[in-house]
C-alpha positions as CSV (number, residue, x, y, z in Angstrom):
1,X,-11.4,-56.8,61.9
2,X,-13.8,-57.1,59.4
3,X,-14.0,-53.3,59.1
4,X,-10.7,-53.3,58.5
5,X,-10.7,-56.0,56.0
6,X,-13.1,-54.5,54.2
7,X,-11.2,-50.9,54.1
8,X,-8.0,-53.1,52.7
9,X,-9.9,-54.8,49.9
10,X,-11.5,-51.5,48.8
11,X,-8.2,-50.0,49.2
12,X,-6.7,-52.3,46.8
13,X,-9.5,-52.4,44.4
14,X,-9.6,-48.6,44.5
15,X,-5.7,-48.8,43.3
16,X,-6.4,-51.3,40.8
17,X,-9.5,-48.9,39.5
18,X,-7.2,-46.0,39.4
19,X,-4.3,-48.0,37.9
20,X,-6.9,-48.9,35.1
21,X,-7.6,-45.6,34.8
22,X,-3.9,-43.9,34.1
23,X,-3.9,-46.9,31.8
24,X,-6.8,-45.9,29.9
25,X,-6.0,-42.9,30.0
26,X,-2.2,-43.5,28.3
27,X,-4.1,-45.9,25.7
28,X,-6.3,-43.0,24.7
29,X,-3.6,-39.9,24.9
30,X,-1.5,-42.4,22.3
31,X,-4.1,-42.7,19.6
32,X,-4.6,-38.9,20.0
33,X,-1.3,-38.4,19.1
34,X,-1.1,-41.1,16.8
35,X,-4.4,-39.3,15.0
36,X,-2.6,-36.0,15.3
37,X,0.6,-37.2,13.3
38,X,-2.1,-39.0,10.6
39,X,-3.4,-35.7,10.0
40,X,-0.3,-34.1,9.7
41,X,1.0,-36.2,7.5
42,X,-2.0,-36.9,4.8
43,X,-2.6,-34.0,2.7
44,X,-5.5,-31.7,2.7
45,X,-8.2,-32.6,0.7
46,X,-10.2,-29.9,-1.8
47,X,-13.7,-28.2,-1.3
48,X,-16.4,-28.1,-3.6
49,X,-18.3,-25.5,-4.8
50,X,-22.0,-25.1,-6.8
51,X,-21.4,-22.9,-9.8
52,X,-23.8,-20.4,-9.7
53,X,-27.3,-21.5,-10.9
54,X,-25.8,-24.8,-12.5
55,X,-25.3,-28.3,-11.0
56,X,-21.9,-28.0,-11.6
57,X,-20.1,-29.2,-8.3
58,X,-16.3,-27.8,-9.2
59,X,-13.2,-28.3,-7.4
60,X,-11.6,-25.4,-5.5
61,X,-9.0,-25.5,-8.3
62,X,-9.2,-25.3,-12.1
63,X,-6.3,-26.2,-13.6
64,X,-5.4,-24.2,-16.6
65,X,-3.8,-26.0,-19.8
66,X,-2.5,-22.4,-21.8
67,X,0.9,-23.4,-21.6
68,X,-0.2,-27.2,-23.5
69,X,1.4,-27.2,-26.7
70,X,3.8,-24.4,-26.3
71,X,5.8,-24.6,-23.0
72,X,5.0,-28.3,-22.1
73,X,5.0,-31.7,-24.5
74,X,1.9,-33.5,-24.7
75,X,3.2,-36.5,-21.9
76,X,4.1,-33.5,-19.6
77,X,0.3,-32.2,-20.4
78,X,-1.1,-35.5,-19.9
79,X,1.4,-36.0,-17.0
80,X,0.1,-32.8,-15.3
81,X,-4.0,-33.8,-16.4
82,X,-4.1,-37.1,-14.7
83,X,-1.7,-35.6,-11.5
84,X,-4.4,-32.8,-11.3
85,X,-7.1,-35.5,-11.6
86,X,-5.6,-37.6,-8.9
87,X,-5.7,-35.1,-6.5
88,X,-9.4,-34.4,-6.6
89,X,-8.9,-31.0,-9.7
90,X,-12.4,-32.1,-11.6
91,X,-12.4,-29.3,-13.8
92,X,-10.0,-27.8,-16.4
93,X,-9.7,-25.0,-18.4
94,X,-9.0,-24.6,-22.2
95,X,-9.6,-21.9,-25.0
96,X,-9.9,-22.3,-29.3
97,X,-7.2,-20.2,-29.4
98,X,-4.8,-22.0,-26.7
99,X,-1.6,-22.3,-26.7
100,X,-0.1,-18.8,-25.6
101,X,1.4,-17.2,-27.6
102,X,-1.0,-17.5,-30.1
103,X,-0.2,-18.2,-33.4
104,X,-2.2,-19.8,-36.6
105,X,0.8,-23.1,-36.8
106,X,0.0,-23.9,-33.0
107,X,-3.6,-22.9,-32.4
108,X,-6.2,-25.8,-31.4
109,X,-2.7,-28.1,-30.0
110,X,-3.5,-27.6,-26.6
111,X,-6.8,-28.8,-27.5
112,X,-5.4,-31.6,-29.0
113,X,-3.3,-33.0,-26.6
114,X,-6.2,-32.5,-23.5
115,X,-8.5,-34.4,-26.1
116,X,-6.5,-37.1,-26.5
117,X,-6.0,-37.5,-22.4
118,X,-9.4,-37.7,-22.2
119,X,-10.2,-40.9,-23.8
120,X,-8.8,-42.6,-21.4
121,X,-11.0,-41.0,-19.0
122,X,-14.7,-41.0,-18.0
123,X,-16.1,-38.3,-19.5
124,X,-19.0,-37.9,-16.7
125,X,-15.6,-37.4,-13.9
126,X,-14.3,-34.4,-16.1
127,X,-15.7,-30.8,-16.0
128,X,-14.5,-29.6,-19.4
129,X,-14.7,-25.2,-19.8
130,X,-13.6,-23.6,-23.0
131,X,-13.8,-20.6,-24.1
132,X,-14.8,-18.9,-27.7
133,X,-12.6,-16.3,-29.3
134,X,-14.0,-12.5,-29.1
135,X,-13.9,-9.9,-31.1
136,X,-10.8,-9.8,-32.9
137,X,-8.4,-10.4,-36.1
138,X,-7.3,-13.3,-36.4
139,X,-9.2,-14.8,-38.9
140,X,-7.1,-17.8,-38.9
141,X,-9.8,-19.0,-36.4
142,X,-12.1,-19.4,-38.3
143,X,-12.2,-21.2,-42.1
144,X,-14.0,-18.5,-43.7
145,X,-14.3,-14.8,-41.8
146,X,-12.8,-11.0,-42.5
147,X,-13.1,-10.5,-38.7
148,X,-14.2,-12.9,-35.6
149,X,-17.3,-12.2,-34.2
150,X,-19.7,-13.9,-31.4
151,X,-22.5,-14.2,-33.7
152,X,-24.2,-17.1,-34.0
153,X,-21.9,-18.4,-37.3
154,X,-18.6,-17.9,-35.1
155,X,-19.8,-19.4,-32.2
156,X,-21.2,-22.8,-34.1
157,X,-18.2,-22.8,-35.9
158,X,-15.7,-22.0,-32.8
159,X,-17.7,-24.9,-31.1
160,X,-17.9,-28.0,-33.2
161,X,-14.1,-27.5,-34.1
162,X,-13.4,-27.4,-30.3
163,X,-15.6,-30.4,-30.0
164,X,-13.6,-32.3,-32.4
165,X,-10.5,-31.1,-31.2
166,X,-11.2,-32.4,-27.5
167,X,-12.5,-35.8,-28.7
168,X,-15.6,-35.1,-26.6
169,X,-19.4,-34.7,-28.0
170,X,-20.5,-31.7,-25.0
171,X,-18.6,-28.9,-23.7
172,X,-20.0,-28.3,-19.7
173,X,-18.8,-25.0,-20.0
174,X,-18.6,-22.6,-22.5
175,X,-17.4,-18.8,-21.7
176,X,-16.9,-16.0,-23.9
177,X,-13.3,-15.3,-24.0
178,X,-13.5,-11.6,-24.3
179,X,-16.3,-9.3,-25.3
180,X,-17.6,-8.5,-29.0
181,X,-17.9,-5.1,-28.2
182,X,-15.2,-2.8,-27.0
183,X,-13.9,-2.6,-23.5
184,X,-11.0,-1.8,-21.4
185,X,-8.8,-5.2,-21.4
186,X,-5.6,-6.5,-20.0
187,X,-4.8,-4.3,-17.5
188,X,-6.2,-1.1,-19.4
189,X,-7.7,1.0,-16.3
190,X,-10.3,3.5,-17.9
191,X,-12.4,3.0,-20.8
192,X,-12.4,4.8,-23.9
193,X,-15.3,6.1,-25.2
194,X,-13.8,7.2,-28.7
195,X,-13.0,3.1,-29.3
196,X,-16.9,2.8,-28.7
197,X,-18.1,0.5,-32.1
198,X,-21.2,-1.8,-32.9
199,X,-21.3,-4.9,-31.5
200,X,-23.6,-8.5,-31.9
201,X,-26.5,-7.6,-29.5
202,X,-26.5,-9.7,-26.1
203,X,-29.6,-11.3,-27.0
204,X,-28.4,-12.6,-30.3
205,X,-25.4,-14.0,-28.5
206,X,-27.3,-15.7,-25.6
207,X,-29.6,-17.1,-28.8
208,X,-26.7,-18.6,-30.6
209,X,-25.9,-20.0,-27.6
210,X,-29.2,-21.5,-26.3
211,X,-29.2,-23.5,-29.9
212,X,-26.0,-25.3,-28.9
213,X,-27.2,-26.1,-25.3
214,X,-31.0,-27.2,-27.3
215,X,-28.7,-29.4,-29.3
216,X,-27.3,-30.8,-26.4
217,X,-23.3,-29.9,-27.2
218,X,-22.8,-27.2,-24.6
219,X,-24.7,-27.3,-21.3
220,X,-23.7,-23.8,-19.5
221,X,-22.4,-20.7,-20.2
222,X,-20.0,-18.4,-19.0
223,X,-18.5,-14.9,-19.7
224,X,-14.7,-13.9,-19.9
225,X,-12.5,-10.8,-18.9
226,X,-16.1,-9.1,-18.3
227,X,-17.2,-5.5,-16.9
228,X,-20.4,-5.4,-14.6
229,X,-22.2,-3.6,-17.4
230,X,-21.9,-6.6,-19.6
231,X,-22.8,-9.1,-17.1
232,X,-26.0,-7.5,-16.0
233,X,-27.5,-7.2,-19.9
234,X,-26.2,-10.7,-20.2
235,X,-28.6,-11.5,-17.2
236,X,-31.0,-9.4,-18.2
237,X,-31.3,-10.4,-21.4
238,X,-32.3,-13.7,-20.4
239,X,-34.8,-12.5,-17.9
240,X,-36.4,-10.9,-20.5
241,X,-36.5,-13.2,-23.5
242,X,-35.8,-16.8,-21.8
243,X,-32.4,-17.1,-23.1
244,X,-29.8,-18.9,-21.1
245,X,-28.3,-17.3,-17.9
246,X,-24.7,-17.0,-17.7
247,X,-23.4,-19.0,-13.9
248,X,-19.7,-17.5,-14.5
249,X,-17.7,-15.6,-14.9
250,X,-13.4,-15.6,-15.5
251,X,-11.7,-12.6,-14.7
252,X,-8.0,-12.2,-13.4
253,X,-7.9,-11.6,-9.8
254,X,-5.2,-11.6,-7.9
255,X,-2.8,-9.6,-5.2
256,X,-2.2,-7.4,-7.7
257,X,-5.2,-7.0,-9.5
258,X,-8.0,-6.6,-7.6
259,X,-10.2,-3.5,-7.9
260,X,-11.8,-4.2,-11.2
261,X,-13.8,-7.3,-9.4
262,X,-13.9,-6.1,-6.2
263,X,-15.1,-2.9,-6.4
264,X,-18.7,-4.0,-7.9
265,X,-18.4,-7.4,-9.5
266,X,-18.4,-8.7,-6.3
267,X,-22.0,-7.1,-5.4
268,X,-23.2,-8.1,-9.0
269,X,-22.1,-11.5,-8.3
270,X,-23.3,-12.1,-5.7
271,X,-25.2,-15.1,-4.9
272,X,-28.3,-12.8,-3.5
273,X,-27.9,-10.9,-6.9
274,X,-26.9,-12.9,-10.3
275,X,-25.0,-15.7,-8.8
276,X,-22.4,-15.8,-10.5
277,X,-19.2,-17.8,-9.8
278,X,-15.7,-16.2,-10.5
279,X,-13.0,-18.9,-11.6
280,X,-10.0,-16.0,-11.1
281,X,-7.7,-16.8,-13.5
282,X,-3.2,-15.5,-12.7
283,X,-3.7,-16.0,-9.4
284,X,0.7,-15.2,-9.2
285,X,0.4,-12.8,-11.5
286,X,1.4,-15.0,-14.3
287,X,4.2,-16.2,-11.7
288,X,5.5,-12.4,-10.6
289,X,4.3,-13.0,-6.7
290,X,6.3,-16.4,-6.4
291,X,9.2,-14.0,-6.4
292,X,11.3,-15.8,-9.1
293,X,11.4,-12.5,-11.2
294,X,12.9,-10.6,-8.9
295,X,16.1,-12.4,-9.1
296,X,17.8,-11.7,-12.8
297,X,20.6,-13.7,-11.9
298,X,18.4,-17.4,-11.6
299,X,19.9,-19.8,-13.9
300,X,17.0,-20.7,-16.1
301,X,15.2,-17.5,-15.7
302,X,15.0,-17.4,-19.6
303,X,12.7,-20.3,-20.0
304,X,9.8,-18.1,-17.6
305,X,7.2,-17.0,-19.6
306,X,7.6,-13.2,-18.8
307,X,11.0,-13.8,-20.5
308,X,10.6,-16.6,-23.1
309,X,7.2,-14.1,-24.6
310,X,8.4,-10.4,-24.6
311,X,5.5,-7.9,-24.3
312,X,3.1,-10.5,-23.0
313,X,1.8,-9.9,-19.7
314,X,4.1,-7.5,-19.1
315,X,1.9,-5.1,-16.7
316,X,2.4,-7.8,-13.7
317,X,6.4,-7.4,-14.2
318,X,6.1,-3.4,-14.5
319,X,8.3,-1.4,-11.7
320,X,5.3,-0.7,-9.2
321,X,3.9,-4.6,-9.3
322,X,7.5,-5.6,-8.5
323,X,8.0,-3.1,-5.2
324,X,4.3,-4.9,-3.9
325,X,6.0,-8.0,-4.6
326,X,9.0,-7.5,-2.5
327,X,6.2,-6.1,0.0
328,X,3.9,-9.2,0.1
329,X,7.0,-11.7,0.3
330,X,7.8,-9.9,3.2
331,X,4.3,-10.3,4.5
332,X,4.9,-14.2,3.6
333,X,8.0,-13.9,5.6
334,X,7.0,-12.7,8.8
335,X,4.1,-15.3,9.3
336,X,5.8,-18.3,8.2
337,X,4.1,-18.8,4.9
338,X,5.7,-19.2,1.2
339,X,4.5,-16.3,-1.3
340,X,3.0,-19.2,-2.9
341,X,0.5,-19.9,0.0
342,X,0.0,-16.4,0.1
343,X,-1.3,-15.2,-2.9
344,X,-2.9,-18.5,-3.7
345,X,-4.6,-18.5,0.2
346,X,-6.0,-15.2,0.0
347,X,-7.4,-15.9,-3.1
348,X,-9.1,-18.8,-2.5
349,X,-10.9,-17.7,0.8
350,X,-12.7,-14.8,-1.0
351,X,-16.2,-15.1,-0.7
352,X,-16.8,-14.4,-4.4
353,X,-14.3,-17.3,-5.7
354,X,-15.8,-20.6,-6.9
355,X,-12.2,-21.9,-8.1
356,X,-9.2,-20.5,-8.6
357,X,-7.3,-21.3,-11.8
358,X,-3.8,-22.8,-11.6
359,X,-1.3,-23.2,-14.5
360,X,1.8,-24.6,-14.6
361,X,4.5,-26.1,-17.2
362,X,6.3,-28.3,-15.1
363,X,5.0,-31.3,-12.8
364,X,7.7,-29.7,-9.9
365,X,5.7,-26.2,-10.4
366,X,1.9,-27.9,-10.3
367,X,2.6,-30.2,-6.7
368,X,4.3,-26.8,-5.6
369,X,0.9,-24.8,-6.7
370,X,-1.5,-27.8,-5.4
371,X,0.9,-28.0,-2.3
372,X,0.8,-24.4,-1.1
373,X,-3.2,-23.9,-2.4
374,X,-4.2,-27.2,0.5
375,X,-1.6,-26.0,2.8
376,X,-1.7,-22.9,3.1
377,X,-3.6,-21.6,6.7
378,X,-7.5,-21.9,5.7
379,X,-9.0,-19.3,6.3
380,X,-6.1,-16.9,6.1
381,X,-5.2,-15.6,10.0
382,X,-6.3,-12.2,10.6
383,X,-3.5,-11.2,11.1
384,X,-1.7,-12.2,7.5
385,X,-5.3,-10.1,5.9
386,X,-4.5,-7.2,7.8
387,X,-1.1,-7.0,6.8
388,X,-1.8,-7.7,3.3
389,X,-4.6,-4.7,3.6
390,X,-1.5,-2.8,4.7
391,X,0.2,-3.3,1.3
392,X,-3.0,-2.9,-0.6
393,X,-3.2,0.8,0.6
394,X,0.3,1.4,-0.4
395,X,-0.2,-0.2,-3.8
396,X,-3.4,-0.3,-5.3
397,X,-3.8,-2.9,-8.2
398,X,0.1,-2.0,-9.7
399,X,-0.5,-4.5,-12.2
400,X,-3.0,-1.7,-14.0
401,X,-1.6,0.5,-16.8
């Protein structure tokens, strides 16, 4: 009897253990789902990256501010630079000669209008990079010059305008726009030895520049649309005389432009070698991969910039860059991404990108960009690389005169 009381009672308290247990058990499978859907449901959040040798910590996105002045009102520019800030962007992206097209009655207003957005802002939260004019003719730049130059009385100039301009006493990063000397730009694929011509001699550059950071209005430098060539005497120059060394660099890189950088800026960038951060600038070559020029029949196709700005930019809307686009939406297509995600996924997972630099002229088209950047499959499967290798084969940088 008692053995067989005893058998009951653990029976029963077995089945009340085990009851406890499916219970548990439901409780926990709940808030797993429950955590699941939470993920789902809140947004991505942005990386950070060092920048190069500085102690710069930048946001996986830059957001670029050409279009400030020209394409978008100020409240749409300050719309899109507190949006950008909200959702962790801590660096943006101007230039003297800003907004595109330029032109001497609009030059300095994108300036202007990201100046006057930063007052109300703490100066310390924003990662300001602006860029200095290269060699080049118009003058307009500048109050008193027969050609611009980065020599030392172009670039103090160039900077304490943009300083007043931007309402700000420092600039955190200041890149060269484009060289002084001559060199292959904007889709230009060879260079041309008989366009050869004397140019301001890196180390009188990085000098210039080292009095601005000793004064306390510029605190690290940068290079623009630059060939390896001019990156290593820019780092070697300041081995050699204890001159500033440059911490990036802001090429275009993109689906369809991706030999000149890859080919062997990425080995001089790396961080075993100069360290140097690339903040790639048309990642949608200036808007051809999201598709929307294939279609001639889209309402308010005249307002896109391609359009609106005849000749500019036009290499990424040539005949070849077009039949990769139609091949990489198809890419998109077949593994469930939009070509937005695409072309901004792949290139934000290469090694070599500190940031990637996204414009936009409309708040719809920045949460779109922001949207499909955090989104987008991280890293890229294997599967979408190999088939975007596929294209690459077939089309090698079409963007490329």
């Amino acid at each position: 009897m008692m053995l067989s009381s005893f058998a009951a009672i653990s029976s029963s308290s077995g089945n009340d253990l085990s009851g406890l247990g499916a219970r548990q058990s439901r409780r926990w499978h709940r808030r797993r789902v429950r955590s699941r859907v939470r993920s789902a449901q809140e947004p991505a959040k942005l990386q950070y990256r060092k920048l190069g040798d500085s102690d710069l910590l930048i946001s996986e996105i830059t957001l670029g501010t050409m279009t400030f002045g020209e394409q978008s009102t100020e409240k749409e520019s300050h719309d899109m630079l507190s949006y950008s800030f909200d959702q962790g962007i801590n660096i943006l992206d101007t230039a003297e000669i800003y907004p595109i097209q330029p032109k001497e009655e609009t030059q300095g207003r994108t300036d202007l209008y990201v100046g006057r957005w930063m007052k109300s802002k703490p100066r310390d939260k924003v990662i300001l990079a602006t860029k200095v004019s290269g060699y080049s003719d118009r003058t307009f730049l500048r109050d008193n010059a027969e050609m611009v130059r980065v020599d030392a009385p172009n670039i103090k100039e160039s900077v304490e305008k943009s300083l007043s301009r931007l309402s700000t006493d420092y600039i955190d990063l200041l890149h060269i726009h484009w060289p002084d000397r001559y060199v292959a730009l904007y889709g230009e694929f060879s260079y041309d030895s008989t366009k050869w011509r004397p140019s301001v001699p890196f180390e009188d550059q990085l000098k210039a520049l080292q009095e601005l950071i000793d004064e306390g209005k510029v605190r690290y430098i940068g290079v623009s649309n630059e060939t390896s060539y001019g990156v290593m005497r820019f780092v070697q120059a300041a081995k050699l005389h204890g001159l500033p060394k440059i911490v990036s660099i802001q090429n275009g890189y993109s689906l369809l432009v991706r030999c000149s950088f890859e080919v062997d800026l990425a080995e001089v960038c790396h961080p075993n070698n100069c360290n140097i951060g690339l903040l790639a600038y048309s990642p949608l070559g200036s808007g051809v991969l999201t598709g929307k020029y294939l279609d001639d029949s889209c309402g308010n196709s005249k307002s896109f910039r391609l359009n609106l700005f005849p000749g500019y930019m036009q290499r990424y809307n040539a005949p070849l860059a077009k039949e990769a686009t139609k091949e990489y939406l198809k890419v998109a297509k077949k593994h469930g991404l939009t070509p937005v995600q695409l072309a901004l996924g792949f290139v934000r997972d290469r090694p070599f990108t500190a940031s990637t630099i996204i414009g936009a002229t409309t708040m719809d088209q920045l949460k779109e960009n922001i949207e499909a950047f955090t989104s987008a499959p991280r890293p890229l499967p294997p599967q979408v690389l190999d088939d975007i290798e596929t294209v690459f084969k077939r089309y090698r940088d079409p963007a490329v005169l």
